[in-house]
PADRENPA-887165 format. One record per residue: x negated, y, z of N, C-alpha, C in turn. Coordinates in Angstrom, 2 decimals. Example, Ala and Ser with C-alpha at 12.3 -4.5 7.8 and 13.67 -1.06 7.14 Angstrom:
REM PADRENPA-887165
+---------+---------+---------+---------+---------+---------+---------+---------+---------+
|     npx |     npy |     npz |    capx |    capy |    capz |     cpx |     cpy |     cpz |
+---------+---------+---------+---------+---------+---------+---------+---------+---------+
|  -13.19 |   -5.69 |    7.80 |  -12.30 |   -4.50 |    7.80 |  -13.20 |   -3.30 |    7.80 |
|  -12.85 |   -2.25 |    7.08 |  -13.67 |   -1.06 |    7.14 |  -12.90 |    0.03 |    7.87 |
+---------+---------+---------+---------+---------+---------+---------+---------+---------+
This chain:
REM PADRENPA-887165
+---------+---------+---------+---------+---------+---------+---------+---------+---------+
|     npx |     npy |     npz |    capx |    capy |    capz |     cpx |     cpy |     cpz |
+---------+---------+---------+---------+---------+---------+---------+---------+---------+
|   -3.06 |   17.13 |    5.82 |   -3.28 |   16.38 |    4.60 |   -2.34 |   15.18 |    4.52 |
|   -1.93 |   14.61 |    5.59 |   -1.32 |   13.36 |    5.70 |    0.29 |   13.80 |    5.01 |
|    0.33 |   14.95 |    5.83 |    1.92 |   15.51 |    5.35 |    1.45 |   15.59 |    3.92 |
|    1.01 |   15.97 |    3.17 |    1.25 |   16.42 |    1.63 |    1.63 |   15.15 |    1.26 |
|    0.50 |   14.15 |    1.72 |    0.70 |   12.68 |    0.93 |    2.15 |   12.54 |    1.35 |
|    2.74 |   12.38 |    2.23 |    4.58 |   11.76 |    2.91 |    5.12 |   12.28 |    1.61 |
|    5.12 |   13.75 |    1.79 |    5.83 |   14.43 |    1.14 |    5.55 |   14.07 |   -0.03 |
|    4.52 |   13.88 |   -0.74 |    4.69 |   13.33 |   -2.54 |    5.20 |   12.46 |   -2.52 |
|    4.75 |   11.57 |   -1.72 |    5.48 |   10.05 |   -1.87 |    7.24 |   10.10 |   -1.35 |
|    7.81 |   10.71 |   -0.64 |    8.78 |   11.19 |   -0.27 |   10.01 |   11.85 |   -1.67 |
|    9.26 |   12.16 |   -2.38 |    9.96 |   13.22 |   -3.58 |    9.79 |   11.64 |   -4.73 |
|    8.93 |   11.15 |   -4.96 |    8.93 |    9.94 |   -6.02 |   10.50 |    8.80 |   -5.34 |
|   10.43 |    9.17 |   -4.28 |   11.37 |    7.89 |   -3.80 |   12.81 |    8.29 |   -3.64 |
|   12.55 |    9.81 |   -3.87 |   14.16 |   10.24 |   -4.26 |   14.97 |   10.35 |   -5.68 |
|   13.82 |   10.29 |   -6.76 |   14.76 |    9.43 |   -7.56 |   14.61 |    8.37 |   -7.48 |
|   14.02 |    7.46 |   -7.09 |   14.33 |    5.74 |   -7.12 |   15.16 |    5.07 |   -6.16 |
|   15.22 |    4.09 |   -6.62 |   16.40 |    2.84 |   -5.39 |   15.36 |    2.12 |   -4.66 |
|   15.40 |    1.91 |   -3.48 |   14.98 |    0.64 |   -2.50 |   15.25 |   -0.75 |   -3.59 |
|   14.33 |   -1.74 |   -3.62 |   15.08 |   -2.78 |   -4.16 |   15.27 |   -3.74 |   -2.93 |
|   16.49 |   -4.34 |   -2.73 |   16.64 |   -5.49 |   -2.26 |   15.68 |   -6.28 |   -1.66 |
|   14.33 |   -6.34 |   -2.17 |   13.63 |   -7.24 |   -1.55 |   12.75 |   -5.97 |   -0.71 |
|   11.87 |   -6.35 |    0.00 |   11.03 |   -5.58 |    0.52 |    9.91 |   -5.29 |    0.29 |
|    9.68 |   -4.61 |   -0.84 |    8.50 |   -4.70 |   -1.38 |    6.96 |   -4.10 |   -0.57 |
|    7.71 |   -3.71 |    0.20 |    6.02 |   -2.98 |    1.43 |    5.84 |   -4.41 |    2.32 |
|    6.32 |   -5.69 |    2.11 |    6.17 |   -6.45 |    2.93 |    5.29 |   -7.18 |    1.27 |
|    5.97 |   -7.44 |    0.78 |    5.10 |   -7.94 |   -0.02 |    3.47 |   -7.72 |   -0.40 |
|    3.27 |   -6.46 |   -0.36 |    2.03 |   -5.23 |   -0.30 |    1.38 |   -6.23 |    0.22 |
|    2.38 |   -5.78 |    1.75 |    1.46 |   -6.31 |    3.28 |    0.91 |   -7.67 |    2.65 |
|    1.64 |   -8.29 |    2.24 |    1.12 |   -9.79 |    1.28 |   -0.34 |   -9.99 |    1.21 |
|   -0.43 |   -9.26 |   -0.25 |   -1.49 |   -9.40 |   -0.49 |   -2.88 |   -8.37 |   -0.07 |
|   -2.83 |   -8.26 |    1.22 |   -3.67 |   -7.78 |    1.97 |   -3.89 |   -8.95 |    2.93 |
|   -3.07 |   -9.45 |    2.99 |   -3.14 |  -10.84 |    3.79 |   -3.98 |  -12.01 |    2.98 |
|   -3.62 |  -12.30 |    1.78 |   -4.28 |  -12.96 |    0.69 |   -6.16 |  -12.26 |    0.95 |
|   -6.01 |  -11.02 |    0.69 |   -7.27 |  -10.59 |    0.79 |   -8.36 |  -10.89 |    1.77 |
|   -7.52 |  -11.35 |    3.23 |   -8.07 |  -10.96 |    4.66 |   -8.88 |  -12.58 |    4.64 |
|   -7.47 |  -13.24 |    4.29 |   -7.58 |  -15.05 |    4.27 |   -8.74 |  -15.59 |    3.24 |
|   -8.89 |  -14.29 |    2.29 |   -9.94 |  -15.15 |    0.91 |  -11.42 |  -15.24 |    1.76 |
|  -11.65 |  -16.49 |    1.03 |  -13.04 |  -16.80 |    1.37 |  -14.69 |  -16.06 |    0.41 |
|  -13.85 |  -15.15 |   -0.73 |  -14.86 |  -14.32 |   -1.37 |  -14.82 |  -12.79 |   -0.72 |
|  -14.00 |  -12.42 |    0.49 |  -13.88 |  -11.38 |    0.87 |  -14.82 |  -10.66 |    1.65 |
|  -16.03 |  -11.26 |    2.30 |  -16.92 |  -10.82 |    2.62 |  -18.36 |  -10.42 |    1.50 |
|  -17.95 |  -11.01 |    0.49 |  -19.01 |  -10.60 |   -0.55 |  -18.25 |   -9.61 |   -1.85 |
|  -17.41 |   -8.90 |   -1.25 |  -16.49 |   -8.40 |   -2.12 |  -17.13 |   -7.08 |   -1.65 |
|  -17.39 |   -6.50 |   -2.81 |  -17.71 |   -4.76 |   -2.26 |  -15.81 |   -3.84 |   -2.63 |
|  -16.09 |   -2.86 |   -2.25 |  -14.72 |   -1.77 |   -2.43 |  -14.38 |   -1.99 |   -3.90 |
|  -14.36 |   -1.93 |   -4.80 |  -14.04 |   -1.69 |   -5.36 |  -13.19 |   -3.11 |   -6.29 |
|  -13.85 |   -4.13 |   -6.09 |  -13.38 |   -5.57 |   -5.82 |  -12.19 |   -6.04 |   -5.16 |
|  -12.42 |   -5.47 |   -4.18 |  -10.83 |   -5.38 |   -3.02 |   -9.62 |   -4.68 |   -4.14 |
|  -10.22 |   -3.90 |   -3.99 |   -9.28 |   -2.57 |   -4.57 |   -8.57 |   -3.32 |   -5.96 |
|   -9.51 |   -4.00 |   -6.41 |   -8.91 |   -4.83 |   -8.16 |   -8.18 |   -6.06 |   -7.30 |
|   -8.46 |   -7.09 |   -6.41 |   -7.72 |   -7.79 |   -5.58 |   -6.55 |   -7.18 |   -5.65 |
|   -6.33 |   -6.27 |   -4.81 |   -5.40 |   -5.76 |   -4.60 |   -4.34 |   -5.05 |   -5.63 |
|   -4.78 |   -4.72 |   -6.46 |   -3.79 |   -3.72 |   -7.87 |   -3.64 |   -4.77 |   -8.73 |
|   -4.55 |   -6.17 |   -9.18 |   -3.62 |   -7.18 |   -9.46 |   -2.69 |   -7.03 |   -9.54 |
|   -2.37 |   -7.90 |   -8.04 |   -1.25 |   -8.71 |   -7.64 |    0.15 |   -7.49 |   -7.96 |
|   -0.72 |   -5.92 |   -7.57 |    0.55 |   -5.16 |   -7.43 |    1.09 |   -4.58 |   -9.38 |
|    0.50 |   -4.68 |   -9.85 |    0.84 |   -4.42 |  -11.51 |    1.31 |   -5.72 |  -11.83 |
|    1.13 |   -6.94 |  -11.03 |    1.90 |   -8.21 |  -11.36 |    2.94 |   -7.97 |  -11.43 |
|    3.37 |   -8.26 |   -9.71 |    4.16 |   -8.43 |   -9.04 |    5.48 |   -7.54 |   -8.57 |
|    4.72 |   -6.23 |   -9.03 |    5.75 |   -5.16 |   -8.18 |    6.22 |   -4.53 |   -9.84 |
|    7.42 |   -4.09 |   -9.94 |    8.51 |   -3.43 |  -10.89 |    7.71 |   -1.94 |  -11.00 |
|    7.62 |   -1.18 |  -11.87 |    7.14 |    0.00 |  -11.68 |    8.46 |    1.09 |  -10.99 |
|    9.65 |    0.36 |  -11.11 |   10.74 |    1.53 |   -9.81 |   10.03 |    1.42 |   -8.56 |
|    9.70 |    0.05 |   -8.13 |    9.22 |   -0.47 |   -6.49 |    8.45 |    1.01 |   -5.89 |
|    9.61 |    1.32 |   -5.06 |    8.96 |    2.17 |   -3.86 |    7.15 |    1.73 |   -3.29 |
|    7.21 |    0.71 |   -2.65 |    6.18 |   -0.10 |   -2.74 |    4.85 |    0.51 |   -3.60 |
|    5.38 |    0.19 |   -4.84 |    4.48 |    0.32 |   -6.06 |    3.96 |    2.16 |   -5.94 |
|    4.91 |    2.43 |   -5.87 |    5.00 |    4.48 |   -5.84 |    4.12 |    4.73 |   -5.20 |
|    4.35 |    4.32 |   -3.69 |    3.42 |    4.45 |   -2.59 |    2.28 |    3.86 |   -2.59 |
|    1.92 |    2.67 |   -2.98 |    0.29 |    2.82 |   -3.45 |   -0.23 |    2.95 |   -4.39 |
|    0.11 |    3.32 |   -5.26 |   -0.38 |    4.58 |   -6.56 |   -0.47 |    6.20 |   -5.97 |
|   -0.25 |    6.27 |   -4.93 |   -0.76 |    7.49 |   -4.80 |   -1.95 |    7.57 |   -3.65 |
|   -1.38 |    6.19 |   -2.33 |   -2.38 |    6.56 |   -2.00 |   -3.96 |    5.90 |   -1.98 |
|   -3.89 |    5.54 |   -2.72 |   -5.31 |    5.26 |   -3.45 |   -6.08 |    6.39 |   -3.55 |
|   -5.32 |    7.46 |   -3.51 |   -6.26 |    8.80 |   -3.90 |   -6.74 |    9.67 |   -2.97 |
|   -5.74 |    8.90 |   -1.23 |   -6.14 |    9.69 |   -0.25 |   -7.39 |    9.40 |    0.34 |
|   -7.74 |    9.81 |    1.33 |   -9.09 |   10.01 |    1.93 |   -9.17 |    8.61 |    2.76 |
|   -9.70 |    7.56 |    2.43 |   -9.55 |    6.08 |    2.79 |   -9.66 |    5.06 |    4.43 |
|  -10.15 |    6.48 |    5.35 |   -9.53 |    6.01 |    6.34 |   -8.07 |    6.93 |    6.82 |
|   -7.55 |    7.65 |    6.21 |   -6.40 |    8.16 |    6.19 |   -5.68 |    6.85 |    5.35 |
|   -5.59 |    6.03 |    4.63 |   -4.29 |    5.87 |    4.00 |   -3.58 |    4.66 |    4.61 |
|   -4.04 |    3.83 |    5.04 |   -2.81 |    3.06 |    6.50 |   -1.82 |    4.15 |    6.72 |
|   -2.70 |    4.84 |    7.87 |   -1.32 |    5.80 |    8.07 |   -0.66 |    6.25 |    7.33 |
|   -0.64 |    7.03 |    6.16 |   -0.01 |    7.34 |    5.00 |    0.62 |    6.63 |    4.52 |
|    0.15 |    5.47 |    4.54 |    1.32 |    4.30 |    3.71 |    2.44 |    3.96 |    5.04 |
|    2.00 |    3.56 |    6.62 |    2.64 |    3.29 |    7.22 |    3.79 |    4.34 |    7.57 |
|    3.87 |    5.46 |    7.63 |    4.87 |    6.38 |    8.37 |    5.39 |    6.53 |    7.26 |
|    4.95 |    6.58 |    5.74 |    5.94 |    6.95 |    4.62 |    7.01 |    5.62 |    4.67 |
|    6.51 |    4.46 |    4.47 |    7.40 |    3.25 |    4.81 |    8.24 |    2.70 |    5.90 |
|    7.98 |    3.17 |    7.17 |    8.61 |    3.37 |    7.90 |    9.64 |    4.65 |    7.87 |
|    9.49 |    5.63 |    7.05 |   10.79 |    6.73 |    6.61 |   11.69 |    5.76 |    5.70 |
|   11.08 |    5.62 |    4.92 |   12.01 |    4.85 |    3.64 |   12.50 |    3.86 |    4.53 |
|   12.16 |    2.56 |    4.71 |   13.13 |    1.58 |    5.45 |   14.08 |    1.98 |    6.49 |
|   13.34 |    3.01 |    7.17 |   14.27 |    3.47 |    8.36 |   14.17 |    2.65 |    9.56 |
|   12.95 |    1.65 |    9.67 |   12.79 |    0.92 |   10.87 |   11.45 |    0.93 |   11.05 |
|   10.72 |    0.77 |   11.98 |    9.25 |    0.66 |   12.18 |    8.54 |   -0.02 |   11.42 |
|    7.51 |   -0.01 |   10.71 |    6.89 |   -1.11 |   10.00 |    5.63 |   -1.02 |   10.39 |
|    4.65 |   -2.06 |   10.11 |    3.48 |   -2.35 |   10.35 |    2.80 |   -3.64 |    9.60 |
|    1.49 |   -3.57 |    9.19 |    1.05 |   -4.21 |    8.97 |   -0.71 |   -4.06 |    9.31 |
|   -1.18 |   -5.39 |   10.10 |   -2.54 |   -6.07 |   10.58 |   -3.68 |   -5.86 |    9.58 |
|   -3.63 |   -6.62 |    8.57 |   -4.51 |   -6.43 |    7.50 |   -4.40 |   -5.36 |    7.34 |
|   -3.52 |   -5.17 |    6.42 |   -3.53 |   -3.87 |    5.67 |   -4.27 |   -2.64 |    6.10 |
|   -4.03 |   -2.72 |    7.65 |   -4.86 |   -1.52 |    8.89 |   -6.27 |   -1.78 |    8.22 |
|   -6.24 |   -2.81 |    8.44 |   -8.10 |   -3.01 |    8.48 |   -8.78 |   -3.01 |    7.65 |
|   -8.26 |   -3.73 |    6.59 |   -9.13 |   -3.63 |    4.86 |   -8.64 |   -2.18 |    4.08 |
|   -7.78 |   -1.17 |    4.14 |   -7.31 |   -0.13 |    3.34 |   -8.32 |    0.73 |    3.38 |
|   -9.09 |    1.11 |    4.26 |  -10.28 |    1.84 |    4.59 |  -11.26 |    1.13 |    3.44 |
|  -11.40 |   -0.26 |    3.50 |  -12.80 |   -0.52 |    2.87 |  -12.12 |   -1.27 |    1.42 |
|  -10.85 |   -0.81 |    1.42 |  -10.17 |   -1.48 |    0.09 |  -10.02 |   -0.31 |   -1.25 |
|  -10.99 |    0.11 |   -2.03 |  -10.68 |    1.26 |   -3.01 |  -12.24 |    2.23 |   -2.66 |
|  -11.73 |    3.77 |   -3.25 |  -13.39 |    4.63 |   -3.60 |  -13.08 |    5.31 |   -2.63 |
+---------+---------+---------+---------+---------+---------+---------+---------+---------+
């Protein structure tokens, strides 16, 4: 299952450009924002999840790889999508990536 997700997200990012900035670090951002808020323990899933798609319909360009990749996986199976987001972003950059939060709230961040 994990492969299907790479692979969709994999095919969206071959027509688009990387932008310049890093937009999976930014992501990582506001998962960090999320971790640090002081309403985050009275936040149910679905709360997070609006936290989170905010900042990213703000902030992120609709080309943003970034953006691609969590529009889809929102739809995966929610302790699957760390990984899904992490090994697809680590293909695209081409260097290891990781992110702390993001591990931990993506599970309880969305349905």
């Amino acid at each position: 299952m994990i492969k299907q997700y790479i692979f969709i997200i994999l095919m969206l990012f071959s027509t688009t450009s990387c932008s310049a900035e890093n937009d999976f670090d930014k992501l990582c951002g506001y998962f960090k924002e999320l971790s640090a808020s002081s309403d985050k323990a009275s936040m149910n899933k679905a709360q997070k999840l609006k936290f989170i798609n905010d900042r990213v319909l703000k902030e992120l360009d609709d080309t943003s790889n970034a953006k691609q990749a969590w529009d889809v996986i929102v739809y995966a199976v929610p302790e699957e999508r760390y990984e899904i987001f992490k090994s697809t972003t680590t293909e695209i950059l081409g260097t290891d990536w990781s992110c702390k939060e993001m591990q931990e709230l993506m599970p309880v961040t969305g349905e």
